[in-house]
mmJSON file of the N, C-alpha and C atoms, coordinates in Angstrom:
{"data_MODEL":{"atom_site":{
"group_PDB":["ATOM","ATOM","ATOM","ATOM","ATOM","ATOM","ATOM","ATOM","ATOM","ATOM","ATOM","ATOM","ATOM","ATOM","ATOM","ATOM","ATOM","ATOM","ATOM","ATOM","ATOM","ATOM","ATOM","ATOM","ATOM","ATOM","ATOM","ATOM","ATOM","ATOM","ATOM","ATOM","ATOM","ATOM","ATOM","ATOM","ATOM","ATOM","ATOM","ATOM","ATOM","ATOM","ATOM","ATOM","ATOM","ATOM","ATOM","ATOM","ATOM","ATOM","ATOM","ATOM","ATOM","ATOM","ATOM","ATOM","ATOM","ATOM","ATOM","ATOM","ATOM","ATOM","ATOM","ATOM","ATOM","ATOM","ATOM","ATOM","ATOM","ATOM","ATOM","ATOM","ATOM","ATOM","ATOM","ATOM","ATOM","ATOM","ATOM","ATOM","ATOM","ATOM","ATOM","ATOM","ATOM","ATOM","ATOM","ATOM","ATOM","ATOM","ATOM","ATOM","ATOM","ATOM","ATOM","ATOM","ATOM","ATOM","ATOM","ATOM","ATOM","ATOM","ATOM","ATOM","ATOM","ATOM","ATOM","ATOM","ATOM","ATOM","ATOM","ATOM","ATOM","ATOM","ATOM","ATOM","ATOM","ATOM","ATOM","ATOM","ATOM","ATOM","ATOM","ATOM","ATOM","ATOM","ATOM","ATOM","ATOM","ATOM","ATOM","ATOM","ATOM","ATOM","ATOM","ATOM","ATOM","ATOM","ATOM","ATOM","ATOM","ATOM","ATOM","ATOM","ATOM","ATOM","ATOM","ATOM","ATOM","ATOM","ATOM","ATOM","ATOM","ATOM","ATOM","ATOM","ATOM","ATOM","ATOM","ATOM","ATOM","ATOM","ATOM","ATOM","ATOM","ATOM","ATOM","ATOM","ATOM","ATOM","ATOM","ATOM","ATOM","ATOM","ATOM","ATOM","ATOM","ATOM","ATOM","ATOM","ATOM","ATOM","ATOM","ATOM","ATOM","ATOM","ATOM","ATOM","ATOM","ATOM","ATOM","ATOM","ATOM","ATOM","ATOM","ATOM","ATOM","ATOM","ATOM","ATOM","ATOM","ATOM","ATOM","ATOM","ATOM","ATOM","ATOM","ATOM","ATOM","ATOM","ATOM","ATOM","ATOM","ATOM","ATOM","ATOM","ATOM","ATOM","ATOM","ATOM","ATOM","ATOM"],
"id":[1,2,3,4,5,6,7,8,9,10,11,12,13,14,15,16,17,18,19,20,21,22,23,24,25,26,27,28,29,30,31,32,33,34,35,36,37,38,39,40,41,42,43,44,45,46,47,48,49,50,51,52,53,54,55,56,57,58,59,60,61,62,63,64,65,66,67,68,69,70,71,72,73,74,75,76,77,78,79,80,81,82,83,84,85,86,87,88,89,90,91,92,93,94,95,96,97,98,99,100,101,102,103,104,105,106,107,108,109,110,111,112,113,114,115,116,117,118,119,120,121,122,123,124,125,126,127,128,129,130,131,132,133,134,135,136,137,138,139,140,141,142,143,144,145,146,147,148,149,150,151,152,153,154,155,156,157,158,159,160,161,162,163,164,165,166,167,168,169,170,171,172,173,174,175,176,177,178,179,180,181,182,183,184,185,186,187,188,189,190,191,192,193,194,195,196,197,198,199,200,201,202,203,204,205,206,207,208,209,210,211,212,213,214,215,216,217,218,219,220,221,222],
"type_symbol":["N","C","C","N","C","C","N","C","C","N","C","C","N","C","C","N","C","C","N","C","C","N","C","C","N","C","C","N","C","C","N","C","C","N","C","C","N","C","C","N","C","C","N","C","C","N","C","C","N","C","C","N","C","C","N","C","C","N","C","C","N","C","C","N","C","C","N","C","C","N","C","C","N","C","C","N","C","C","N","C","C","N","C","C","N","C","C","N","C","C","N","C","C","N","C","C","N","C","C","N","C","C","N","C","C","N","C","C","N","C","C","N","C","C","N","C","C","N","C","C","N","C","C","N","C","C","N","C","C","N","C","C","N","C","C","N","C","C","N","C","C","N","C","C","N","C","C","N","C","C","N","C","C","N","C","C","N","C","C","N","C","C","N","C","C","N","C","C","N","C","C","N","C","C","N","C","C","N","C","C","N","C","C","N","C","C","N","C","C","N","C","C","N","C","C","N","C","C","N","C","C","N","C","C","N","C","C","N","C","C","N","C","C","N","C","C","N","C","C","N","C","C"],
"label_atom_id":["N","CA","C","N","CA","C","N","CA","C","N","CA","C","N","CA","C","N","CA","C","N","CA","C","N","CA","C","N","CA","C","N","CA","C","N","CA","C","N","CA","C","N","CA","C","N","CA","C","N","CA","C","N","CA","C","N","CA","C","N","CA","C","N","CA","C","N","CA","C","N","CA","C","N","CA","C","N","CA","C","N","CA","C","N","CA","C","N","CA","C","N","CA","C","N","CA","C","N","CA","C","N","CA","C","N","CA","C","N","CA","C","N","CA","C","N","CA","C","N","CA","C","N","CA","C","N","CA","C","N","CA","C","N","CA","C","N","CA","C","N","CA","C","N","CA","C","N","CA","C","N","CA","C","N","CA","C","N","CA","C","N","CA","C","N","CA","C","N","CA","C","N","CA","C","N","CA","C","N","CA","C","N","CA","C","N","CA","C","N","CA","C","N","CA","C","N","CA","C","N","CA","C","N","CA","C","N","CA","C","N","CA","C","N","CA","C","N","CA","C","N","CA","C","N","CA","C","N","CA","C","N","CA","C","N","CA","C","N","CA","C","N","CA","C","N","CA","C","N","CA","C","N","CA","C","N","CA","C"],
"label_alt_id":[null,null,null,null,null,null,null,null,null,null,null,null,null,null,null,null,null,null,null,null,null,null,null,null,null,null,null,null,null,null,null,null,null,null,null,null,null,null,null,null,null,null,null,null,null,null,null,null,null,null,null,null,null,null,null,null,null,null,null,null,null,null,null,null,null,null,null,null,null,null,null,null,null,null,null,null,null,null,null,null,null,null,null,null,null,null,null,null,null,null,null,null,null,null,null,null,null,null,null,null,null,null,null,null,null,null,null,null,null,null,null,null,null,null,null,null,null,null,null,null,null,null,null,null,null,null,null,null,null,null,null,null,null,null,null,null,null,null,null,null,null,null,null,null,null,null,null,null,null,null,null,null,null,null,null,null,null,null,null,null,null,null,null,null,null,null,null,null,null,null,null,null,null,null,null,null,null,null,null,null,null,null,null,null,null,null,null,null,null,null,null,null,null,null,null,null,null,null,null,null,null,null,null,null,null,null,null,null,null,null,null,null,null,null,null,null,null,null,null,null,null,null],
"label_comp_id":["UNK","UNK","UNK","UNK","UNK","UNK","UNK","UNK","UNK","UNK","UNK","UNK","UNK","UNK","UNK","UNK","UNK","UNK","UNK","UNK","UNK","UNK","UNK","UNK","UNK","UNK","UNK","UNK","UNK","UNK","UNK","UNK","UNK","UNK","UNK","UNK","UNK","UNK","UNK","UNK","UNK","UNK","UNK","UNK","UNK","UNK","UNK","UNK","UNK","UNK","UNK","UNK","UNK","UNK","UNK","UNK","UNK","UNK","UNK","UNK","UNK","UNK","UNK","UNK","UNK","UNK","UNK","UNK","UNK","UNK","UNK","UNK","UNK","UNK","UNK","UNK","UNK","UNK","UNK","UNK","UNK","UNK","UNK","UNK","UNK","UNK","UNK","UNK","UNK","UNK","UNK","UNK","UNK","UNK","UNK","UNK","UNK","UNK","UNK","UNK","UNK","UNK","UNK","UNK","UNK","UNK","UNK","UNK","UNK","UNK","UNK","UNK","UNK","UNK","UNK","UNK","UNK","UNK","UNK","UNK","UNK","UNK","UNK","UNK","UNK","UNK","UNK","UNK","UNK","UNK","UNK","UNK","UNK","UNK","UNK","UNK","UNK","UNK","UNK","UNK","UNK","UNK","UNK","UNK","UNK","UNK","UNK","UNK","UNK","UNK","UNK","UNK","UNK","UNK","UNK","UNK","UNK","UNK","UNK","UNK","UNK","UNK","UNK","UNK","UNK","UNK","UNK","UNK","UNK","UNK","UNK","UNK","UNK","UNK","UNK","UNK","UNK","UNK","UNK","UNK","UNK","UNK","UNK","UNK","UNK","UNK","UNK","UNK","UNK","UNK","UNK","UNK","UNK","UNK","UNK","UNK","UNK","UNK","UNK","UNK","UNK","UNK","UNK","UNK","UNK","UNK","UNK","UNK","UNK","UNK","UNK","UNK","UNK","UNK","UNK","UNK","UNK","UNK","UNK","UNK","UNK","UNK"],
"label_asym_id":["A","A","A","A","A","A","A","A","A","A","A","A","A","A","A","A","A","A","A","A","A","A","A","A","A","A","A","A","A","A","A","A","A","A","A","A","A","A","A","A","A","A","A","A","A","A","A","A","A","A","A","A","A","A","A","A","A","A","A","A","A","A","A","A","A","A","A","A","A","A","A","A","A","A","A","A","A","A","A","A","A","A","A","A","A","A","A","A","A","A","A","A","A","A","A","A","A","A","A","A","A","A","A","A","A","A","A","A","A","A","A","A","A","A","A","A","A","A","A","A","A","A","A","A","A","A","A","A","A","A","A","A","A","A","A","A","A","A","A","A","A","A","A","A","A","A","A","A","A","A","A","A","A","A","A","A","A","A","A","A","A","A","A","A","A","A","A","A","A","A","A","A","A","A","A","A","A","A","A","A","A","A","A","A","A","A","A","A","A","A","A","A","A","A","A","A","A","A","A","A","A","A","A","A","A","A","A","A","A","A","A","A","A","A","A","A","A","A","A","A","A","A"],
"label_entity_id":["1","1","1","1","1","1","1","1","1","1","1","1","1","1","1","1","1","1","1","1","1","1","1","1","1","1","1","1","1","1","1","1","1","1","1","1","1","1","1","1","1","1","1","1","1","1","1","1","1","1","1","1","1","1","1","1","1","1","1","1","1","1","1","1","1","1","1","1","1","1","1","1","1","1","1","1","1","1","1","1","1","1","1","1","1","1","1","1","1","1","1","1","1","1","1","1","1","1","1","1","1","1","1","1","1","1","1","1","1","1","1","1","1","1","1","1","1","1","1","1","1","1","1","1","1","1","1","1","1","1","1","1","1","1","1","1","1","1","1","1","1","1","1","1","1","1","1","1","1","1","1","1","1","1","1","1","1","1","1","1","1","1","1","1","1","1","1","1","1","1","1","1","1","1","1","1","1","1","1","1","1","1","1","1","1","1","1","1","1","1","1","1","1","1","1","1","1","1","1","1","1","1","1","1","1","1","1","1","1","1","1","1","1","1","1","1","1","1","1","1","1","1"],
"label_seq_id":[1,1,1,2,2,2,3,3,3,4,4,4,5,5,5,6,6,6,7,7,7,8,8,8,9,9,9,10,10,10,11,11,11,12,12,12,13,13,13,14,14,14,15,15,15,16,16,16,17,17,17,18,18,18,19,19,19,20,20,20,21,21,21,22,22,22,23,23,23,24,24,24,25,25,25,26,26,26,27,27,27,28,28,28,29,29,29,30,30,30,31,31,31,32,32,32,33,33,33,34,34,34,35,35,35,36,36,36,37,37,37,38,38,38,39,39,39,40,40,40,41,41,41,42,42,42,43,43,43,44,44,44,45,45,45,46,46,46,47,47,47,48,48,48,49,49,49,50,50,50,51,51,51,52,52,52,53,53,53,54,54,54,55,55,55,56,56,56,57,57,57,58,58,58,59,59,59,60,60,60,61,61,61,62,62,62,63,63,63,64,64,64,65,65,65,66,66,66,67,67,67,68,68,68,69,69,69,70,70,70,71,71,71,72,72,72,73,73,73,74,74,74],
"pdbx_PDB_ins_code":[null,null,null,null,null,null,null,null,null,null,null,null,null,null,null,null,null,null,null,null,null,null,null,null,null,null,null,null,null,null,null,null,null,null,null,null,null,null,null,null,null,null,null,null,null,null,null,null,null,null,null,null,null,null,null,null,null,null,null,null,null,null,null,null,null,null,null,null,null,null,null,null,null,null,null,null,null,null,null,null,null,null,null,null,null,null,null,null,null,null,null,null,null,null,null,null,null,null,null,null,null,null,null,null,null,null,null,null,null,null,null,null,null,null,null,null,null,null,null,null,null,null,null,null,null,null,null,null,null,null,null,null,null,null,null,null,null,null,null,null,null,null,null,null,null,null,null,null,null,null,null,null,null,null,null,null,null,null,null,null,null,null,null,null,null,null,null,null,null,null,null,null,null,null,null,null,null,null,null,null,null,null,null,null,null,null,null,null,null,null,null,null,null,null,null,null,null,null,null,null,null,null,null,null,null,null,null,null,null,null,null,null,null,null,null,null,null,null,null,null,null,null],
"Cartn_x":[-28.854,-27.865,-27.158,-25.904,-24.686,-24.438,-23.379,-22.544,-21.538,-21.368,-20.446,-19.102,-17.915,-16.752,-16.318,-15.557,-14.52,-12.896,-12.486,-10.97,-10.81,-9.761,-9.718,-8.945,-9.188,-9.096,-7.468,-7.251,-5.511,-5.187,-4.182,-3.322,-2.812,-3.093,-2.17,-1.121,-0.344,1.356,1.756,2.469,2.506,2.615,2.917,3.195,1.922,2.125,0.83,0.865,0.201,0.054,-1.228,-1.29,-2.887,-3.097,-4.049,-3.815,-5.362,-5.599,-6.562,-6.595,-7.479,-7.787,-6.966,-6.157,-5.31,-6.211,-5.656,-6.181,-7.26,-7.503,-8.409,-8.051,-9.105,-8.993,-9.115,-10.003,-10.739,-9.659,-9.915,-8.993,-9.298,-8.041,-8.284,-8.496,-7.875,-8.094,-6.772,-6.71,-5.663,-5.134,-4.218,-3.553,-2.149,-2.646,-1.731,-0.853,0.553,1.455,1.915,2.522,3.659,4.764,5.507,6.809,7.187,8.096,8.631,8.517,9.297,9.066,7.597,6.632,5.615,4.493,4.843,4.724,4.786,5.798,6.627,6.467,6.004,5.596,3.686,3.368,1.793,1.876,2.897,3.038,3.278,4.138,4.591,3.584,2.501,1.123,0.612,-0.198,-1.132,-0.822,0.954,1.326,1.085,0.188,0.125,-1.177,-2.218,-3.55,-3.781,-3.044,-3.699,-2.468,-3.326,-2.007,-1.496,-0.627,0.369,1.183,0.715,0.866,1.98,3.073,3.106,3.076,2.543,2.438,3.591,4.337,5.193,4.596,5.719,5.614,4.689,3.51,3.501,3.263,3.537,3.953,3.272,2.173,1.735,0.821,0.601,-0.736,-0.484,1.516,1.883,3.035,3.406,4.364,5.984,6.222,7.504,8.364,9.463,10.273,11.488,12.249,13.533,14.674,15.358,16.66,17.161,17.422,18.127,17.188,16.053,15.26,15.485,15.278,15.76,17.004,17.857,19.246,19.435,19.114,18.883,18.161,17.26,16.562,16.923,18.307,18.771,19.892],
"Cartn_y":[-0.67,-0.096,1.07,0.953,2.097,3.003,3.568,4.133,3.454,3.83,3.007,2.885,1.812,2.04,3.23,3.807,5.23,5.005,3.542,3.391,2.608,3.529,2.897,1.195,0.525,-0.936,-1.367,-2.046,-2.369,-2.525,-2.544,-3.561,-4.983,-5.734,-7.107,-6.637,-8.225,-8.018,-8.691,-7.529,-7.53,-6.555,-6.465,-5.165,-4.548,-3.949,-2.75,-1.832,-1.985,-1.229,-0.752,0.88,0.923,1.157,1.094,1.018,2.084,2.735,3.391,3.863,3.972,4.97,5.951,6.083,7.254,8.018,9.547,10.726,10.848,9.854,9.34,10.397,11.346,11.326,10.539,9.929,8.923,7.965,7.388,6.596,5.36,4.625,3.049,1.678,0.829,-0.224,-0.705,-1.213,-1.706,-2.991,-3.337,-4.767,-5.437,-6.323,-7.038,-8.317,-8.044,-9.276,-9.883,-11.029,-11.142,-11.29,-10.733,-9.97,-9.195,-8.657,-7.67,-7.839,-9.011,-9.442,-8.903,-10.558,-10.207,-8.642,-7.925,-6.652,-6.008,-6.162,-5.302,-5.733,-7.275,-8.002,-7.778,-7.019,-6.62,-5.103,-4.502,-3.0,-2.918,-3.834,-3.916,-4.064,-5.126,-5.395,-4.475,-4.147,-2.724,-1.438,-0.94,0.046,0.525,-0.603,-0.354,0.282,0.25,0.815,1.906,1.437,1.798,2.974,4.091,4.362,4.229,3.509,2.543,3.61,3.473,3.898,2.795,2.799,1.849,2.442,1.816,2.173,1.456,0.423,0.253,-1.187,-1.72,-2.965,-2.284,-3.39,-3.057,-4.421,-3.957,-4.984,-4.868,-5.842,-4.975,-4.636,-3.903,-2.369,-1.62,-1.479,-0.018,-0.328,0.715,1.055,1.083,0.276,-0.392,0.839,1.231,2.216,2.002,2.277,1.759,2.141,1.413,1.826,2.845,3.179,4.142,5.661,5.623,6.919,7.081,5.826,5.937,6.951,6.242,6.864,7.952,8.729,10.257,10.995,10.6,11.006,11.82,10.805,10.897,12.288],
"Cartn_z":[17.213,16.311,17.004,16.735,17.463,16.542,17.138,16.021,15.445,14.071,13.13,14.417,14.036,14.75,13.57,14.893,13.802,13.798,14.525,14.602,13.228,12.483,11.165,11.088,10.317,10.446,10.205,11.158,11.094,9.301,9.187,7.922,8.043,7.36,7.254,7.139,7.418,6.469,5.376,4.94,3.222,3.048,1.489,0.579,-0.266,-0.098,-0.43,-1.901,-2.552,-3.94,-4.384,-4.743,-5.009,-6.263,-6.917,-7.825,-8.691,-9.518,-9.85,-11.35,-12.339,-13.024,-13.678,-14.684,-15.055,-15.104,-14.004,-14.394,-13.411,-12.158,-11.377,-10.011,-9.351,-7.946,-6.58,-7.572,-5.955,-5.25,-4.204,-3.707,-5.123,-5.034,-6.044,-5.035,-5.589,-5.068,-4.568,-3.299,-2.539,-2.657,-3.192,-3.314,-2.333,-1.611,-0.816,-1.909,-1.566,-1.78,-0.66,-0.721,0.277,0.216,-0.67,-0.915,-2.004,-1.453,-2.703,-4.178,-4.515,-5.814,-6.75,-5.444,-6.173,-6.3,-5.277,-5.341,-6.82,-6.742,-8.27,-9.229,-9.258,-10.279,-10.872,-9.974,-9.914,-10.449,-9.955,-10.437,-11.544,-12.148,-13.437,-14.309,-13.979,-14.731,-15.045,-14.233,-13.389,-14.81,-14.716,-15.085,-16.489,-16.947,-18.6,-18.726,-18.189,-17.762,-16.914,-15.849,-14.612,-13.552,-12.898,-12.248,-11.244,-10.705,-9.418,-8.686,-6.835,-6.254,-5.194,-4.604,-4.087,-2.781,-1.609,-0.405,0.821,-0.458,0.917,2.112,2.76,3.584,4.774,5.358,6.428,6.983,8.471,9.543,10.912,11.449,12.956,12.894,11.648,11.542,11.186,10.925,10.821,9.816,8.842,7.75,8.741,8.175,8.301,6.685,7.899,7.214,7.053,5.858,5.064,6.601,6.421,7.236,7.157,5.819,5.414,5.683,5.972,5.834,7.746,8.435,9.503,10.15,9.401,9.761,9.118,8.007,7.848,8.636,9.329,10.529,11.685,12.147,13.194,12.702],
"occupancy":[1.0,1.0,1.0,1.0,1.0,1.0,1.0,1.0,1.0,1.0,1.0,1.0,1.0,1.0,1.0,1.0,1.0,1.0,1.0,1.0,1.0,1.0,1.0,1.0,1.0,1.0,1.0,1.0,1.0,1.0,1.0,1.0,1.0,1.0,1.0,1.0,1.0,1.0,1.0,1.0,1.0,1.0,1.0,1.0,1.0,1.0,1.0,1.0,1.0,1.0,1.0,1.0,1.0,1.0,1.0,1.0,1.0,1.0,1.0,1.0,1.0,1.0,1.0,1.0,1.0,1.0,1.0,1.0,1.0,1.0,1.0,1.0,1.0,1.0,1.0,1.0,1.0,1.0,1.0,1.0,1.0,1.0,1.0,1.0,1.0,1.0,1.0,1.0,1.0,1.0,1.0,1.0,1.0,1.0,1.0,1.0,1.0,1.0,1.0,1.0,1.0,1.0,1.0,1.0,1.0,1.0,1.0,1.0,1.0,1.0,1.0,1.0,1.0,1.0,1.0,1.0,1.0,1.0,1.0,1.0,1.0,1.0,1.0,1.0,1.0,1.0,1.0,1.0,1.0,1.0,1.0,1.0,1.0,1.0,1.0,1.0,1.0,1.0,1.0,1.0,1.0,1.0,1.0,1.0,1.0,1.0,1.0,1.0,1.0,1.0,1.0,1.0,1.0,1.0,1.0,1.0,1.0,1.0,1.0,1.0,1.0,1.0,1.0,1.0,1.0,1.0,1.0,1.0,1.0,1.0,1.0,1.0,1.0,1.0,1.0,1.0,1.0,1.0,1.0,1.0,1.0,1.0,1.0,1.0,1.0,1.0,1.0,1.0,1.0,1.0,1.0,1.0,1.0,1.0,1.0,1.0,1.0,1.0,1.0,1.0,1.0,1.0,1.0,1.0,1.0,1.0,1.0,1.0,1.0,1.0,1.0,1.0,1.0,1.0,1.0,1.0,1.0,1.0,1.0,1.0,1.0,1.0],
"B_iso_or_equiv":[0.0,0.0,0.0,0.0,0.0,0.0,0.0,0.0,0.0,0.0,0.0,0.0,0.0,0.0,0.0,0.0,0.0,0.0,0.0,0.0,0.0,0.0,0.0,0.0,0.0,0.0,0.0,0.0,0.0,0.0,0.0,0.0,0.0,0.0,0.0,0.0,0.0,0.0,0.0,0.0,0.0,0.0,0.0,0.0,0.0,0.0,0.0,0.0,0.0,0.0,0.0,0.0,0.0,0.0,0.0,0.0,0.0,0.0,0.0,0.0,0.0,0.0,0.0,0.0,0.0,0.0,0.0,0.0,0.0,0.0,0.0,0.0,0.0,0.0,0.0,0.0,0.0,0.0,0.0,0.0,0.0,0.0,0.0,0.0,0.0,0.0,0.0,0.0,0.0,0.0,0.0,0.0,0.0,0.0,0.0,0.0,0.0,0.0,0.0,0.0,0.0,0.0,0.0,0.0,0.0,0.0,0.0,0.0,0.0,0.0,0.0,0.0,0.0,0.0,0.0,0.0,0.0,0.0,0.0,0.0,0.0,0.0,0.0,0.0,0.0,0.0,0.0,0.0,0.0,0.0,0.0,0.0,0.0,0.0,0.0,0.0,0.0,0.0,0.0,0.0,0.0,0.0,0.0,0.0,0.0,0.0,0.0,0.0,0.0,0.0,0.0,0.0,0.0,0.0,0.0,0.0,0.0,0.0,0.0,0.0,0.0,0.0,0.0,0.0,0.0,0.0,0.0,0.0,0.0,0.0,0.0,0.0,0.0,0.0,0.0,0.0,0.0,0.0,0.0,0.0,0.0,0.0,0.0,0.0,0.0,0.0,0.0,0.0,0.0,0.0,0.0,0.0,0.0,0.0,0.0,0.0,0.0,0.0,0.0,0.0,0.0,0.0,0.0,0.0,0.0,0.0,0.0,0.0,0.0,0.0,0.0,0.0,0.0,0.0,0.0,0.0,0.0,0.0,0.0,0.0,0.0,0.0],
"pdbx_formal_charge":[null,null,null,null,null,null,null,null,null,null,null,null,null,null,null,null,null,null,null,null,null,null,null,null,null,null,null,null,null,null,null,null,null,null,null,null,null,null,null,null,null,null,null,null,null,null,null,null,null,null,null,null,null,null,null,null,null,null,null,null,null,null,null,null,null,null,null,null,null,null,null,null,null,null,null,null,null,null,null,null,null,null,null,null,null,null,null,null,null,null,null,null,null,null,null,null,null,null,null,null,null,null,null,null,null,null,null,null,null,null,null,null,null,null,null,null,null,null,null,null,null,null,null,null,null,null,null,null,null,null,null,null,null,null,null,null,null,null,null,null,null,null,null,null,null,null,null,null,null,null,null,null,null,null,null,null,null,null,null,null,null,null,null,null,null,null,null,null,null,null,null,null,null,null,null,null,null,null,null,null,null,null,null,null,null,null,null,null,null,null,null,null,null,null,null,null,null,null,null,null,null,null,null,null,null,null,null,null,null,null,null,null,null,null,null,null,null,null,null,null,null,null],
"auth_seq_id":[1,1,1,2,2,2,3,3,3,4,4,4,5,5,5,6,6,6,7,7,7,8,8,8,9,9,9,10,10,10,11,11,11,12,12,12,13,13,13,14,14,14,15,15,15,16,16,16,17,17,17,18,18,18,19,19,19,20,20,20,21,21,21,22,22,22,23,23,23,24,24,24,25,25,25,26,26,26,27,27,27,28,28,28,29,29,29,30,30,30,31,31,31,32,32,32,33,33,33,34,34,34,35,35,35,36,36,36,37,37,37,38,38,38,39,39,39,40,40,40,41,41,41,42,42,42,43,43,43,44,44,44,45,45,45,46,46,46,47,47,47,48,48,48,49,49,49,50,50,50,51,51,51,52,52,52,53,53,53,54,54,54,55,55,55,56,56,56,57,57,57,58,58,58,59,59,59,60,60,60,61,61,61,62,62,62,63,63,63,64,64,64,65,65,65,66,66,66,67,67,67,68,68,68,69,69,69,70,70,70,71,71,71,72,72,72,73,73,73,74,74,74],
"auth_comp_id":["UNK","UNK","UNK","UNK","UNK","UNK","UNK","UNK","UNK","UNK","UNK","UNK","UNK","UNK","UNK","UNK","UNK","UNK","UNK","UNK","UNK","UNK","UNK","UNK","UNK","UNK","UNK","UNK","UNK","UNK","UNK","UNK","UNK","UNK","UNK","UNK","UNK","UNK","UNK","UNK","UNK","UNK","UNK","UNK","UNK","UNK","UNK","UNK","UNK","UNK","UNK","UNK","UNK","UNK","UNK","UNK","UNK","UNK","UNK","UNK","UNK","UNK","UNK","UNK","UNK","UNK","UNK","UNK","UNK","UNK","UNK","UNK","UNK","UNK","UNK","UNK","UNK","UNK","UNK","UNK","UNK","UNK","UNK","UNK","UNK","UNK","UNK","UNK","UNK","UNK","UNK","UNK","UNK","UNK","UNK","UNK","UNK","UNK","UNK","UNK","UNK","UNK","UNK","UNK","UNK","UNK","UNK","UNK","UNK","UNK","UNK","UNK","UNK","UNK","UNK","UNK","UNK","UNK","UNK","UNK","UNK","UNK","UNK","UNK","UNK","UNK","UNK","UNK","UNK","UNK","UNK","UNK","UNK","UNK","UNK","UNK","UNK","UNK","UNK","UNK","UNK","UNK","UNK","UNK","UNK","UNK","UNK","UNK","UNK","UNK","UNK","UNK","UNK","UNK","UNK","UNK","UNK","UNK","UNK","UNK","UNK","UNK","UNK","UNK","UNK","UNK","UNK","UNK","UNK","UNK","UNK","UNK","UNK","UNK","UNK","UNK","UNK","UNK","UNK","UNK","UNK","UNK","UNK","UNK","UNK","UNK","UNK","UNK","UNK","UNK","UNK","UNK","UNK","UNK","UNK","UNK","UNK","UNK","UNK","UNK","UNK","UNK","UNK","UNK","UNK","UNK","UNK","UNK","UNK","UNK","UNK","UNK","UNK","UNK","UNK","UNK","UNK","UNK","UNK","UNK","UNK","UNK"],
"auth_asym_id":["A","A","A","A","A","A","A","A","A","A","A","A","A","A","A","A","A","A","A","A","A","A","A","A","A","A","A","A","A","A","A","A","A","A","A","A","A","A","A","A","A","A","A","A","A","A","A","A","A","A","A","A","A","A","A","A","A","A","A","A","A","A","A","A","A","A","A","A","A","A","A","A","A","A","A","A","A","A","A","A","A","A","A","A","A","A","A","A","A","A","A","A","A","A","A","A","A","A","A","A","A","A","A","A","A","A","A","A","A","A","A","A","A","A","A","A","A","A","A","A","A","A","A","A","A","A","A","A","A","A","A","A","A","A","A","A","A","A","A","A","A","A","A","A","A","A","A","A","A","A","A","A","A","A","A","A","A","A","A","A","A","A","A","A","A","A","A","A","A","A","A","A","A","A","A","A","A","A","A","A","A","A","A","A","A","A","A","A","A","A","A","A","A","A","A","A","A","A","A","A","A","A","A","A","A","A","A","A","A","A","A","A","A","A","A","A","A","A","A","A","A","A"],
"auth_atom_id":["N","CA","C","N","CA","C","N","CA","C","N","CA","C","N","CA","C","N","CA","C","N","CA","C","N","CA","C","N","CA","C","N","CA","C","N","CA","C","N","CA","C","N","CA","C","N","CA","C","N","CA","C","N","CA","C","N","CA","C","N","CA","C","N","CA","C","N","CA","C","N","CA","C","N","CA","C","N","CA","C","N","CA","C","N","CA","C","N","CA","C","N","CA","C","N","CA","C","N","CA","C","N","CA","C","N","CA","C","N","CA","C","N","CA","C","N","CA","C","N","CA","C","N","CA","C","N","CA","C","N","CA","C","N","CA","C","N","CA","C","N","CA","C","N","CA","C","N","CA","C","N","CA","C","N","CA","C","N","CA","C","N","CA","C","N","CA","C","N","CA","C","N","CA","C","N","CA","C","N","CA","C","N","CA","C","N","CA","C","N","CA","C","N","CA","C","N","CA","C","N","CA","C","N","CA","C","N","CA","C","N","CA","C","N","CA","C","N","CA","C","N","CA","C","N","CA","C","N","CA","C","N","CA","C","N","CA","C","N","CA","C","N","CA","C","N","CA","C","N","CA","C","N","CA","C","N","CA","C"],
"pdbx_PDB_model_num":[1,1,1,1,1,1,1,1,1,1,1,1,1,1,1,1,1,1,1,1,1,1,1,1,1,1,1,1,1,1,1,1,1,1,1,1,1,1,1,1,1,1,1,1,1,1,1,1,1,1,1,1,1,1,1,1,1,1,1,1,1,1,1,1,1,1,1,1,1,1,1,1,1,1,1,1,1,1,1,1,1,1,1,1,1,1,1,1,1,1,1,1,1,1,1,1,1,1,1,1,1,1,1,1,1,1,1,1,1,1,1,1,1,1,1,1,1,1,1,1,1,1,1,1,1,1,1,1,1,1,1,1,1,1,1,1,1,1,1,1,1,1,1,1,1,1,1,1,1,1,1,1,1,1,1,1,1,1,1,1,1,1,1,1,1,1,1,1,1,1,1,1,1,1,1,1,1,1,1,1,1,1,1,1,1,1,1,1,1,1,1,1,1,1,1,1,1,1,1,1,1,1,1,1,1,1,1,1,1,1,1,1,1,1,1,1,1,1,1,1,1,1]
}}}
């Protein structure tokens, strides 16, 4: 027995929503779509209970960022 790995674990691709507990600190639970739609179509569910975080596309491993936040950037 080693030590645990400490490199945190890639992301799939897909859209990302977390979702937790109103009134909750802890981290919640992480939900993959594979597209927008159904993304939003899960947030929409979620939102009557629960409180919805959306985290946004990722791609690679890594958060894939709007164009537009891009080009304010520059």
């Amino acid at each position: 027995m080693g030590r645990p790995p400490t490199v945190p674990k890639k992301k799939k691709d897909g859209f990302y929503i977390e979702i937790r507990n109103k009134g909750a600190k802890t981290p919640g639970t992480i939900i993959i779509r594979d597209t927008y739609e159904a993304m939003m179509q899960a947030a929409k569910m979620y939102e009557v209970t629960k409180d919805v975080v959306i985290l946004g596309e990722h791609r690679g491993g890594k958060r894939v960022e709007d164009a537009k936040k891009k080009a304010a950037k520059k």
